[in-house]
C-alpha positions in Angstrom: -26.2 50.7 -187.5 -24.6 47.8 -186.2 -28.3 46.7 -184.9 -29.8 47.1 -188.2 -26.9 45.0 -189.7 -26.9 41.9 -187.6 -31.2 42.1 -188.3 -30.6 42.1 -191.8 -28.4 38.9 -191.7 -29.7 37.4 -189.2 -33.0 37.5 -190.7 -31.7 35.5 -193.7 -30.9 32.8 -191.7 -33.4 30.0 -190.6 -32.1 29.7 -187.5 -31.2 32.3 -184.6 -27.2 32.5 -184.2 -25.6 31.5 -180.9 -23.4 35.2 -181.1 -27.6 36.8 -181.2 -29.2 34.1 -178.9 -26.3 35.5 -176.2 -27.5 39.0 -176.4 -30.8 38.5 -176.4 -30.7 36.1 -172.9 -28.4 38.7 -171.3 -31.3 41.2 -172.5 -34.3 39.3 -171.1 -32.8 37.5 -168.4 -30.4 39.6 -166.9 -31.5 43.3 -168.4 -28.2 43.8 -169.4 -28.8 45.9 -172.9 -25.0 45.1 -175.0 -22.1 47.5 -175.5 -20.9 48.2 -178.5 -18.2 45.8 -178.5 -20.9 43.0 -177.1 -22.7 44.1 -181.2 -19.7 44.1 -183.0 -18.6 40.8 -181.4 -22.4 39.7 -182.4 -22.2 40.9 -186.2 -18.6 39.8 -187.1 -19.6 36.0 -185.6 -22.8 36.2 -188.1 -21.2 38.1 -190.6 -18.7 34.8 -190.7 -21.8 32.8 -191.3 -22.0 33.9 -195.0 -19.7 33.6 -198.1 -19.8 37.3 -199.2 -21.2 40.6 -197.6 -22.0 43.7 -199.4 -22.5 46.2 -197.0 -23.4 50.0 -198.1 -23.7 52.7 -195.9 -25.1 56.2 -197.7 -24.6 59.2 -196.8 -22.3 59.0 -193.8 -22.4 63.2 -193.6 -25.9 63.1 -192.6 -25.1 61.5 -189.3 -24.8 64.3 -186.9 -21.5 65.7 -186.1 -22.3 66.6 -182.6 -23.9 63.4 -181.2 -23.4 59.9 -182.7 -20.6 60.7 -185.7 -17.6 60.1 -183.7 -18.9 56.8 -182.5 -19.9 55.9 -186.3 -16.4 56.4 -187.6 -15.0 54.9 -184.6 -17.1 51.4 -185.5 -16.5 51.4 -189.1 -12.6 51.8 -188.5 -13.1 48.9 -186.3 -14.9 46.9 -188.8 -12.1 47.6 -191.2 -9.2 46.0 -189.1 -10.8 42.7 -189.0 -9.7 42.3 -192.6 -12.8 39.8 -193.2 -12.1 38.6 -196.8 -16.1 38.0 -197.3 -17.2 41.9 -196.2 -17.4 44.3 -198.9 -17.8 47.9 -197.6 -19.1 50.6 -199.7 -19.5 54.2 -197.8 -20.9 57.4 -199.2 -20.5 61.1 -198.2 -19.8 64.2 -198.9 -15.7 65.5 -198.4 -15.6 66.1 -195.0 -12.7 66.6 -192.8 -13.2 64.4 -189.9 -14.8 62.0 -191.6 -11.8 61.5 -194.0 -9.2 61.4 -191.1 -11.5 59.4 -189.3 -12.4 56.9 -191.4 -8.4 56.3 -192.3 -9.2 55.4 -196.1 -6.4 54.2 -198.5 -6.4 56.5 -201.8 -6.8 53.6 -203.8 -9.9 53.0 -202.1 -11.2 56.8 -202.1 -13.4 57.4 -205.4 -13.9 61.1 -205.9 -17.6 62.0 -207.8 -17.1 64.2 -210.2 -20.5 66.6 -211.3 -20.4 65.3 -214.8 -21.9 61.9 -213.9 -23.7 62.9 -211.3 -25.4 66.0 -213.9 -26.4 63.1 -216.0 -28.9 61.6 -213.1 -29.7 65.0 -212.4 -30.9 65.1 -215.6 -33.1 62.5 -215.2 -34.6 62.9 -212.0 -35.7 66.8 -213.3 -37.6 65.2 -216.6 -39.1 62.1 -214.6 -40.1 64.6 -212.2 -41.7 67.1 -215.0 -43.3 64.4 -216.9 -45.2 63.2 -213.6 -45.8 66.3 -211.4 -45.2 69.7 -213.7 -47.6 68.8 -216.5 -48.6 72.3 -217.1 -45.0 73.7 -217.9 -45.2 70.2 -220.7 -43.9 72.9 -223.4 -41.0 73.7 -221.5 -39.7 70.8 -220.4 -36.5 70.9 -222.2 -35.8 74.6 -220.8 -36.7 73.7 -217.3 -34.2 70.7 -217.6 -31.6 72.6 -219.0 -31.1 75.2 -216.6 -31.4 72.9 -213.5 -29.4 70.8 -214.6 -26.6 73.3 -215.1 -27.5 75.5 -211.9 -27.8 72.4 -209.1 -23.7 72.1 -209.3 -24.6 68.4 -208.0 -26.9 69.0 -205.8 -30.1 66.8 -205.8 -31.6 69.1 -202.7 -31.2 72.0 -204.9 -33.6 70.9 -207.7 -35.8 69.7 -205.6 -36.7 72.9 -203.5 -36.9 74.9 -206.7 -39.5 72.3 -208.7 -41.5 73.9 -205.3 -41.1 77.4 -206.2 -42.1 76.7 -210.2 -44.9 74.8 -208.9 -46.5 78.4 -207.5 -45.2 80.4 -210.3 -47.5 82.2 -212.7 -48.4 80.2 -216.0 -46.5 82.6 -218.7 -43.8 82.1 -220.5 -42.5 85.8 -219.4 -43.0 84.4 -215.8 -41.1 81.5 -216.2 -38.1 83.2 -217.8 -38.0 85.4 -214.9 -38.4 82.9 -212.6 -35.2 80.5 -214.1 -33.5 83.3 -214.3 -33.5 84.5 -210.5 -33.0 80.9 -209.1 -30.5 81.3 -205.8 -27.3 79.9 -206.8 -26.7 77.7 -203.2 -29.1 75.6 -201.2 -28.4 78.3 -197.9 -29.8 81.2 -200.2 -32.8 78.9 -201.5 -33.4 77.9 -197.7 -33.4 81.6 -196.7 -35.8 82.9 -199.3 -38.6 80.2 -198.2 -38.4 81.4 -194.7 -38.5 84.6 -195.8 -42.0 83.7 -197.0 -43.1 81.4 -194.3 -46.6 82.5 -193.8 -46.3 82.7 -189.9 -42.6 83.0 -188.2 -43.9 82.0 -184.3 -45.2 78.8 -185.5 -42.6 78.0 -187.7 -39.6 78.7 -185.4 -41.2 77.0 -182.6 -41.4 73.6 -184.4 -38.7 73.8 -186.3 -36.9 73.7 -183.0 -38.3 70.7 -182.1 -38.1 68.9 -184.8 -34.3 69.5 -184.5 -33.8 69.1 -181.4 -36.7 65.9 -180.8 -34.7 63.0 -179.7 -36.6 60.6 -182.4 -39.3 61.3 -184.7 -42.6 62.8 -183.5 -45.8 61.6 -184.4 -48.5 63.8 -186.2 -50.2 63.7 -182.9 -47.4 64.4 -180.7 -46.4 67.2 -182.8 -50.0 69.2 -182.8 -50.0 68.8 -179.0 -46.6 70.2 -178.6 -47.3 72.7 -180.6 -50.2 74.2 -178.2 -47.3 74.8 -175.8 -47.2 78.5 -175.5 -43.8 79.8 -175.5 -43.4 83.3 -174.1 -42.3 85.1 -170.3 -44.5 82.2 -169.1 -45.0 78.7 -171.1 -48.3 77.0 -170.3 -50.5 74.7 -172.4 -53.0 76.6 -174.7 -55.6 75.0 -176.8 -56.2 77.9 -179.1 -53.1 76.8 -180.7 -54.1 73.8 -181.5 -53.8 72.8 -185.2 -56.3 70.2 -186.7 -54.0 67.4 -188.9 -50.9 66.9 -190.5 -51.7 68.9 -193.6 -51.8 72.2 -191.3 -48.5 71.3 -190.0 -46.6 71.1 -193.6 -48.3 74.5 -194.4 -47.0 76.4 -191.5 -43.2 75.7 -193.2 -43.6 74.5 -196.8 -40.6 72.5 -198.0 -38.8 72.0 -194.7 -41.0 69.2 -193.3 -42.7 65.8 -194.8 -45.0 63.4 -193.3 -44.1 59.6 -193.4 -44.9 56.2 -192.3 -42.7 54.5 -189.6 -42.7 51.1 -190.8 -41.4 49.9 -187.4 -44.4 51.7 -185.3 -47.0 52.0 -187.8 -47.5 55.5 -187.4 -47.5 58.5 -189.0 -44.3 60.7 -188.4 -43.7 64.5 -189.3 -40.1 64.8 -189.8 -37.1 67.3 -191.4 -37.1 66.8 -195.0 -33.4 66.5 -195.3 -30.8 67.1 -193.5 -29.1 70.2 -194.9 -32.3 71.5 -193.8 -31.2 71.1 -189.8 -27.4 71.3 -191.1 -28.2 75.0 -192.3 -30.4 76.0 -189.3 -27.9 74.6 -186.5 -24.7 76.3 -188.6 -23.1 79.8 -188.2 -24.0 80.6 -192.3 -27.2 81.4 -190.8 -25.9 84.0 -188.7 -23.6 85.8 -191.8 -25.9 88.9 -194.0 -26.6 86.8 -196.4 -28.4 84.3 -193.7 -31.9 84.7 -191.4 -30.5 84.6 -188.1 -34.0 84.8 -186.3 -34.4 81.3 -187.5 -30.8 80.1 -185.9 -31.5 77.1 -183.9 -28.9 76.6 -180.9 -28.7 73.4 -179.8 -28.3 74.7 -175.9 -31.5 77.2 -176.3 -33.5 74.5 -178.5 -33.0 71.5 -175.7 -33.4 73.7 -172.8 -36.8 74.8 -174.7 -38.0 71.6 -175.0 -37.1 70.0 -171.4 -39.2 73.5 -170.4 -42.0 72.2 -173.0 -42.4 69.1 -171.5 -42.4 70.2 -167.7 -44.8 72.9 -168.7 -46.8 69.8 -169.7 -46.4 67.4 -167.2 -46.7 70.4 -164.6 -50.4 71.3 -166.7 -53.3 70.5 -163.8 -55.7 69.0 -166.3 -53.1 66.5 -167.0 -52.7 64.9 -163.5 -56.4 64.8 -163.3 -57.3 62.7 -166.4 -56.8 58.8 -166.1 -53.9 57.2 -167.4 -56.0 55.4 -170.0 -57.0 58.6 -171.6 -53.9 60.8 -171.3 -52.4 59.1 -174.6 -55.8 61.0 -176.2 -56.0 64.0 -174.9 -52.1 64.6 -174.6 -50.5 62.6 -177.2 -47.2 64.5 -176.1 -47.1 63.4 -172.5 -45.5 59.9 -172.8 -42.4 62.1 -175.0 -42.6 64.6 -172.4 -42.1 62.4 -169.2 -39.5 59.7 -171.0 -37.4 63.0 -172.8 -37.5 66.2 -170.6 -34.0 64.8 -168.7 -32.5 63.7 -172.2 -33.0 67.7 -173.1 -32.0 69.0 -170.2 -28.9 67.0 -169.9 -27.7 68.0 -173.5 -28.5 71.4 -172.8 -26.1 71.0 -169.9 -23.9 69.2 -171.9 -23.1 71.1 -175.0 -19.5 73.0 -175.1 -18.8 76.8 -174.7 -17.7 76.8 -178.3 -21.2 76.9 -179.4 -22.8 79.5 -176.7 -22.4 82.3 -179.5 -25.5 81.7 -181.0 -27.6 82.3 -177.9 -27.6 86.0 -178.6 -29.8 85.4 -181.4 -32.1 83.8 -179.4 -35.6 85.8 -179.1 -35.5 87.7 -175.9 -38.4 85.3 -173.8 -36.2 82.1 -174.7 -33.0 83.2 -173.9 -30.5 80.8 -172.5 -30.3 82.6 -168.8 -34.1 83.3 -168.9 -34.6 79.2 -169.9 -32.1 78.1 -167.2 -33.8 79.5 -164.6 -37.6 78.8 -165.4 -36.3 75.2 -166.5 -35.1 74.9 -163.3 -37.9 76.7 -161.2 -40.0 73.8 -163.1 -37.5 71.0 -162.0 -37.9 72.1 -158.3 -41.9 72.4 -158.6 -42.2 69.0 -160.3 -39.4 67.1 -157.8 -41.9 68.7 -154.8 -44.9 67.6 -155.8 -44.5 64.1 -155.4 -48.2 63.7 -154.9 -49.4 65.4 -158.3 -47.3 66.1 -160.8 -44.0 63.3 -159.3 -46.7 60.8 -159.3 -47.8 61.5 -163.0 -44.2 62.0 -164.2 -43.6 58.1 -162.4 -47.2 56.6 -164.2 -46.4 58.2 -167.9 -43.0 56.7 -168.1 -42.8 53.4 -165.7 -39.4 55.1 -164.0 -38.9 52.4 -161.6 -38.8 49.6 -164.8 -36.4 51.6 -166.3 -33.8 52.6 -163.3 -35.1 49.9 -160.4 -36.2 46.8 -162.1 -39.6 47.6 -162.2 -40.0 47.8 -158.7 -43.8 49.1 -157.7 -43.1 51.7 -155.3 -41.6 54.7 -155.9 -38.4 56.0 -154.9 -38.0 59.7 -153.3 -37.6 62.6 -155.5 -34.2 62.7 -153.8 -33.3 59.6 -155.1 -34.5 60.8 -158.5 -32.7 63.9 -158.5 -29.3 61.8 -157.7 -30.2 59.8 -160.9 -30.8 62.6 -163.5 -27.1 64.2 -162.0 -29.2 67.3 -160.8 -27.2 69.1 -158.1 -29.2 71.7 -157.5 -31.8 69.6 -157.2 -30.4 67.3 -154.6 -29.0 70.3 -152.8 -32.7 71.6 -151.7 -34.0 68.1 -151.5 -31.2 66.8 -149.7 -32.1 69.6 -146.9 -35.3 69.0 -146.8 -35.0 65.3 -146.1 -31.8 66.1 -143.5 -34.7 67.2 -140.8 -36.4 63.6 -141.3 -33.2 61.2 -140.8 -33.3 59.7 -137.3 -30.0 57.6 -136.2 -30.2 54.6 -134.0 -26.0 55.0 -133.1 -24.7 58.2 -131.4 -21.8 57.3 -134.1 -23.5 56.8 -136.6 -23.8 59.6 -139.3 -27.3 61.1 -141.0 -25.8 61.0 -144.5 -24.8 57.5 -144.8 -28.3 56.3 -143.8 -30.8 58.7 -145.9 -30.8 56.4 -148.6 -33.0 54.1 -147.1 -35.4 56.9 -145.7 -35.7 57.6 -148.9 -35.9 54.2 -151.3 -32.7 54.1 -152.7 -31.1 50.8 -153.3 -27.8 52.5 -152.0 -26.8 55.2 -149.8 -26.8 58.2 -151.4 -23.0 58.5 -152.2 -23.3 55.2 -153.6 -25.9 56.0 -156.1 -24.3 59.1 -157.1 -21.3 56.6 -157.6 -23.2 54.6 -159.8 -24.0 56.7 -162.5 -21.0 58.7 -162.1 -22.3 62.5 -161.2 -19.1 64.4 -160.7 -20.5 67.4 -159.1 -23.6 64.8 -156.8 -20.5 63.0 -155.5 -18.7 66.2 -154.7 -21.6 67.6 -152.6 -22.3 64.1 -150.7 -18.2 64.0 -150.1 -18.3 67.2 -148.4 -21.2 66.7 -146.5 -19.3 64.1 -144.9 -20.4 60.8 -147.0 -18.0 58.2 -146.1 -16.4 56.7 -148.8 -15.9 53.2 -147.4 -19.2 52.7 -145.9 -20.6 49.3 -146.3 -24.1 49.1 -147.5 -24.4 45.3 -146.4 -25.4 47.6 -143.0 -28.5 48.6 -144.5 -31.3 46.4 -145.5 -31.4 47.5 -149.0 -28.0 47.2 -150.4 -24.4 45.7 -150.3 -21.1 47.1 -151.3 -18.9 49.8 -150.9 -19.2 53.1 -153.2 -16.2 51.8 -154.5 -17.4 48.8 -155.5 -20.2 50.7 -157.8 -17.9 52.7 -159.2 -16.2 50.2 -160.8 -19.3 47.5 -161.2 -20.2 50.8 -163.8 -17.0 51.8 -165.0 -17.0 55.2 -163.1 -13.5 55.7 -163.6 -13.6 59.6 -162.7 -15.3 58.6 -159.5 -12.9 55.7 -158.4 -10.0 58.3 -158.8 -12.0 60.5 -156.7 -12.8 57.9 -153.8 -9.7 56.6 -153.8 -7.9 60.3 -153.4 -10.0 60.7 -150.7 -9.1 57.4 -148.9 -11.4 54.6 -149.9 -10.1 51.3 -149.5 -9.0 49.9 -152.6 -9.1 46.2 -150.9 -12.2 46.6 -149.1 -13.9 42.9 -149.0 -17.7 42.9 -149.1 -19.1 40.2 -146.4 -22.0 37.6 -147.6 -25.1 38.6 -147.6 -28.6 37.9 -149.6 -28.0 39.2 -153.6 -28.6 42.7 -153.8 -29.1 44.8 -157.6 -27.1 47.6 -157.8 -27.7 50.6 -160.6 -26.4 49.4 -164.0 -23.1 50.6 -165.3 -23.7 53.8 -167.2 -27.0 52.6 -167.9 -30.7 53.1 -166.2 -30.5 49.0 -166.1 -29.8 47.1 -162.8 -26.7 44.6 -162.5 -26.2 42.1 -160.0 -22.9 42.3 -158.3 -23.7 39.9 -155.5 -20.7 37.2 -156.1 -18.3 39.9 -156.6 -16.3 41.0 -153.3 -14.2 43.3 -153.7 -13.6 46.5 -156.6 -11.3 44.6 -158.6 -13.7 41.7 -158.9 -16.4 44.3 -159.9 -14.8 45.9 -162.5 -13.4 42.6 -163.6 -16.9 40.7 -163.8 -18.1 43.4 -166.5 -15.3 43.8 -168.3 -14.4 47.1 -167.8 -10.5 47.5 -168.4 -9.9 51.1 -167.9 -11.4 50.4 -163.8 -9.4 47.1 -163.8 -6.1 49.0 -164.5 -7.1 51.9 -162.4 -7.7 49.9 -159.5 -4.4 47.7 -160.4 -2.2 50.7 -160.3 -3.5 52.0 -156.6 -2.4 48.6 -155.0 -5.9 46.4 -155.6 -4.9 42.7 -154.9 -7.1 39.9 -156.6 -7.6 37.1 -154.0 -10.0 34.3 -153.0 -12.8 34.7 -150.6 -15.3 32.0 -149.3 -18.5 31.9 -151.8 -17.3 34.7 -153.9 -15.3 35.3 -157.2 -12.0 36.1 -157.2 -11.2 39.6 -159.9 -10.1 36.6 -162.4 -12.8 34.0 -162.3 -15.4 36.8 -162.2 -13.9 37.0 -166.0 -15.2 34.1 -166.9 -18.5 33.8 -165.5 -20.3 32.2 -168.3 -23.2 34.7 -167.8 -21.5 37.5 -169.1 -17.9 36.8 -170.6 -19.8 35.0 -173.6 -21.0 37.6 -175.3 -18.1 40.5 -175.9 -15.5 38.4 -175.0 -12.8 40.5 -176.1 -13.1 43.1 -173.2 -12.9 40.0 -170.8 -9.9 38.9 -172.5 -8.3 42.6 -172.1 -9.0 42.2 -168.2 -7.4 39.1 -167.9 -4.2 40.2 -169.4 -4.2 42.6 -166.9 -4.5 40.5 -164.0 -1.5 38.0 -165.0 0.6 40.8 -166.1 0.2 42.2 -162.5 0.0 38.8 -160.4 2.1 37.0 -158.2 0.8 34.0 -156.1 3.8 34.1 -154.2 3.1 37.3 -151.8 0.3 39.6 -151.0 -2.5 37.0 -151.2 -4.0 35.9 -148.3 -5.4 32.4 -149.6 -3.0 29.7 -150.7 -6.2 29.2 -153.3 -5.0 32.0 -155.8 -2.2 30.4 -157.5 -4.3 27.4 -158.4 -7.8 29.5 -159.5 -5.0 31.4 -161.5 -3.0 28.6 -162.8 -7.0 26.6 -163.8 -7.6 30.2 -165.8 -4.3 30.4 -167.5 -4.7 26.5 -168.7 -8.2 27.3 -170.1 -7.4 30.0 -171.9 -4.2 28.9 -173.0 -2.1 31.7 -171.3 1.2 29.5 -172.0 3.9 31.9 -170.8 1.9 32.4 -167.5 1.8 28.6 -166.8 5.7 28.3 -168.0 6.0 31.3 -165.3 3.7 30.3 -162.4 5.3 26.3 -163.2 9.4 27.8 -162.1 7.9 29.2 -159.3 5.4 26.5 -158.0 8.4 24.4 -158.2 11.5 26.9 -157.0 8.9 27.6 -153.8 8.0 24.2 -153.4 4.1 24.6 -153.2 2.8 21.5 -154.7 -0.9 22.7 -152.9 -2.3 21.3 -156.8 -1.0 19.2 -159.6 -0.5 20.7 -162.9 -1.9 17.3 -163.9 -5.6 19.0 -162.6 -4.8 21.5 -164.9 -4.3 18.9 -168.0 -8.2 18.6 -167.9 -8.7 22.3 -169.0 -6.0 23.0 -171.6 -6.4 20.5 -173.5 -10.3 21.1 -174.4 -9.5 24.9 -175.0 -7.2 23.1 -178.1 -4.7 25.1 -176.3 -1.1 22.8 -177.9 1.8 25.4 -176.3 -0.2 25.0 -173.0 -0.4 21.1 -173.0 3.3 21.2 -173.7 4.0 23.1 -170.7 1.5 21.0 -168.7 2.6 17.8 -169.8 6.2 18.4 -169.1 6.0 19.9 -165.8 4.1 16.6 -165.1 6.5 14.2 -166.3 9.2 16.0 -164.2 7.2 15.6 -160.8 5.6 12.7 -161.4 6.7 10.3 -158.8 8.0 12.5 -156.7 7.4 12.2 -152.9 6.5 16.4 -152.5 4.3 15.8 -155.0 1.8 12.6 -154.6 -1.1 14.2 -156.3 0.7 14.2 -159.8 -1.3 12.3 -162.9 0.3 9.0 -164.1 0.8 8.4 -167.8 -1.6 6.0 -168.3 -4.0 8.7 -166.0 -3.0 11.2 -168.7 -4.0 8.6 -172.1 -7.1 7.7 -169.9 -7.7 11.9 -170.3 -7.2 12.0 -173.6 -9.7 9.8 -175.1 -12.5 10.7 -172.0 -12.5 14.2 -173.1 -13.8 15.3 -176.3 -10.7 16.8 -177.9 -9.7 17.2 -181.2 -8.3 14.9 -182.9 -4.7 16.9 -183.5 -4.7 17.8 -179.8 -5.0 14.3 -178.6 -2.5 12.8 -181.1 0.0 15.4 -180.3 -0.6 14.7 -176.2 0.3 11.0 -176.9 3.7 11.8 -179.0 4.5 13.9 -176.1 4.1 10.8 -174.1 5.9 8.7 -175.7 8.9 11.1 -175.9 8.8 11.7 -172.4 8.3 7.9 -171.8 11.8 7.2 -174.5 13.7 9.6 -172.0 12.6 7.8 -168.8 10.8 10.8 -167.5 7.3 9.1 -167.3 
């Protein structure tokens, strides 16, 4: 949404905004794809570009509960506290209970449709429909439109599924009577009479599970191909069930699917016709008598049949012997397979107990134990075949551009299995690669070096770390991982686990290493730049300036790591060539675009500073003081100013710090500044303190505003009344 938003702006503008030009550099020249908050940042800047905004967002219900619907609500209430006076927001849905709690909507601003208006357009759509499609009912007209008109209670869906059963019925007046007459009175009872007569149930099942459970459209292609999947006590690829063209797909469920253009890919997509379509397949109504339960449609059995669908694909012999060049041909559903089968396979994995009921009305040969273990008896054959089938998996889908930067060689399947979160996986693979690690130290120990036998930018604890696999960390931990080994040993990599943890905001896994005694401290010595695996993402980050956890966490603005770290004794501090936790806040790479969460991290760190003890470099005070002045942190100057002078540690002059605040158009700051350096000007402790006439000289060098600099001069001159400067 929020993408589709700042295009639709944007793209009224004849020039690209700073707030976009930001995301798209950190995009192409650093790989970093934004956060939500980096887009929301990114839309309300060009959002401020224009007078007025009319925004409307229709049908909010028909985003999916299950998935994306919390995060929707959560970015619209978001929206609404920036009290923009130029945004106008309309929303539509239907009454639901989490979206009206969620969405925290004044009653003033809640309009409630009522059927009568509603039965009006109704109204029209049934005779604009009749005039154009139902010519040969053209003496009926005024019946047809009376009766659904009164019958769809609202409901466009209704009447539109029921001009497909008058459209087959037989042309008598008699006939039609009847057929008015015996209308189903709710969209779930019209939905279950046309599957009663779908013409073939195997077909039909099969692909309305993938169409609801496909993680983006399919093309018509993609579909037929998938659909010569046989599904039964063993899947394999079978070309007698191959269908010829699009039209042979809408026949095997008339009324549940429609073919469409993507405007965005130019292709043509088969796709649910609406969404109560899905909504009543994936509900419990279609469990109850009055339902068709052999059509349910769990989300755990439907992903954990597709993931199967696609290995049964990608496993397929023919496959791995056709070139590359053809496969997009001759098996238009290999790319989906090879890019998709973990995305399945982790929701599968991933969907709650609450919703395991419906598995009993799975057919017998696709039951969820029965797909469990052939899904994973597929995962091992495919992960152990890195010649054949590995190989093909690593061509279709460019895995290395996706998780290593586009490196050309490919990593081990051990590496792989880390990366999908597979444990079972890594468990086998792990002991098949144990036999292979050699040590060159008696001390040394076989698990902390396997990640280099086996092309991981990391040890193997450390990529588990990285994108946060609970149960992968837990098995490398008590193999003996240890959780404060530094990488900068290996060729390959630098850090400590910890470190990238927090670098991805792992914050599960820093309480974990930290339990178990990782060094919250732990400073990371130079060496060459090394990528590390992207927080929560399949992108790579570079961490190389970043020394310690708390400069990690802090450098990618990841508060909830920051705070963790904070509260088990982390101590921000300056070491040679690298960023202290603070600075790495405002590296102008990345604190530019979503500079809120930055801003949340620095609060942090001032809260829980003190330059006076636990640092080891006299530096800290100053790179905190040079921060605090350029973001106008006044009541941390005031603070850090009593103690510079209580403590007597004139190591800087607060006149240094005159050349930041100022520019920032930071007033309470400058007031601090300036006074502190009227007091100390002069004074023999203090010889590096700016002179009056240094301080005017400022003024009119920097590019200030014009209210900054004239209020810097009254101060001046009051100071200079008093005798202090």
């Amino acid at each position: 949404m929020l993408r589709a938003l700042i295009l639709q702006l944007s793209d009224q503008l004849d020039y690209v905004p700073s707030a976009l030009q930001r995301i798209h550099d950190l995009r192409k020249k650093h790989n970093i794809p934004p956060s939500t908050a980096d887009l929301l940042q990114c839309f309300r800047q060009v959002l401020q570009l224009f007078q007025k905004v009319y925004v409307v967002l229709d049908a909010l219900d028909e985003s999916p509960r299950e998935t994306s619907r919390f995060d929707l609500l959560e970015t619209l209430k978001e929206i609404r506290t920036w009290s923009e006076l130029g945004l106008h927001l309309l929303i539509t849905s239907r009454d639901e209970v989490d979206i009206r709690e969620g969405l925290e909507v004044e009653k003033q601003a809640t309009i409630l449709m009522k059927h009568e208006g509603i039965d009006d357009d109704i109204a029209s759509f049934v005779s604009q429909y009749l005039q154009r499609r139902l010519k040969l009912w053209k003496e009926h007209h005024a019946l047809i439109e009376k009766v659904l008109t009164e019958k769809a209670h609202g409901v466009f869906r209704w009447v539109e599924c029921q001009f497909k059963a008058l459209a087959m019925c037989p042309r008598s007046k008699q006939a039609l009577d009847r057929r008015l007459q015996s209308l189903p009175p709710t969209l779930d009872e019209t939905y279950k009479r046309m599957l009663e007569n779908v013409p073939d149930k195997d077909y039909a099942k099969q692909m309305l599970t993938i169409l609801c459970c496909a993680s983006r459209p399919l093309t018509v292609p993609e579909l037929i191909n998938a659909l010569a999947i046989e599904i039964g006590a063993t899947s394999f690829l079978n070309s007698d069930r191959q269908l010829p063209d699009a039209d042979s797909l809408q026949e095997i469920c008339p009324g549940f699917t429609e073919v469409a253009l993507d405007l965005d890919t130019e292709t043509v997509i088969i796709r649910i016709a609406h969404f109560s379509v899905q909504e009543y397949l994936e509900s419990s109504r279609i469990l109850s008598p009055e339902g068709y339960a052999s059509f349910s449609i769990p989300k755990r059995c439907g992903n954990l049949l597709l993931a199967s669908m696609c290995l049964t694909l990608l496993l397929e012999r023919e496959l791995q012997m056709t070139k590359l060049e053809e496969i997009n041909e001759k098996y238009p559903f290999a790319k989906y397979a090879a890019k998709e089968w973990v995305s399945h396979w982790r929701k599968s994995i991933g969907i709650g107990a609450a919703l395991y009921d419906n598995d009993c009305h799975c057919d017998p040969e696709v039951s969820h134990d029965r797909l469990v273990i052939r899904l994973q008896d597929q995962m091992l054959l495919l992960f152990r075949d890195k010649k054949g089938a590995m190989a093909n998996w690593h061509k279709l889908w460019h895995l290395n551009s996706d998780w290593f930067g586009g490196d050309d060689e490919m990593p081990s399947p051990l590496c792989y299995a880390i990366i999908i979160g597979a444990r079972f996986l890594v468990e086998r693979l792990y002991e098949d690669c144990r036999t292979q690690c050699s040590l060159k130290h008696p001390t040394e120990r076989c698990i902390d070096h396997m990640g280099e036998k086996n092309g991981s930018l990391a040890t193997l604890l450390q990529a588990a770390a990285a994108f946060g696999h609970r149960d992968v960390v837990d098995f490398f931990l008590d193999k003996g991982a240890d959780p404060n080994m530094k990488v900068a040993q290996t060729p390959t990599a630098s850090g400590t686990p910890l470190m990238t943890a927090s670098a991805h905001g792992q914050t599960e896994i820093i309480e974990l290493l930290l339990k178990l005694g990782a060094d919250v401290n732990a400073v990371w010595s130079s060496v060459p730049p090394r990528k590390l695996l992207g927080r929560g993402r399949r992108q790579l980050v570079f961490i190389d300036e970043t020394p310690t956890a708390l400069a990690a966490a802090s450098r990618f603005g990841i508060k909830e790591a920051v705070k963790l770290l904070l509260q088990h004794g982390a101590v921000d501090d300056v070491h040679s060539k690298f960023f202290s936790a603070l600075t790495a806040t405002m590296d102008p790479i990345f604190a530019t675009c979503g500079s809120s969460k930055y801003a949340a991290c620095r609060e942090l760190l001032f809260e829980k500073f003190d330059g006076f003890k636990g640092t080891k470099s006299p530096e800290i005070l100053k790179v905190y003081m040079e921060v605090a002045a350029k973001t106008g942190n006044a009541g941390f100057v005031r603070k850090c100013l009593d103690k510079w002078i209580l403590y007597g540690k004139p190591s800087f002059s607060s006149g240094i710090l005159l050349q930041f605040a100022p520019a920032g158009g930071h007033r309470k700051t400058v007031d601090q500044l300036l006074q502190s350096n009227a007091r100390m000007t002069g004074s023999a402790d203090c010889p590096h303190m700016m002179e009056g006439n240094d301080i005017v000289h400022l003024v009119f060098q920097e590019k200030l505003e014009s209210s900054i600099q004239d209020h810097i001069l009254e101060l001046i001159q009051l100071f200079a009344q008093d005798g202090d400067c």
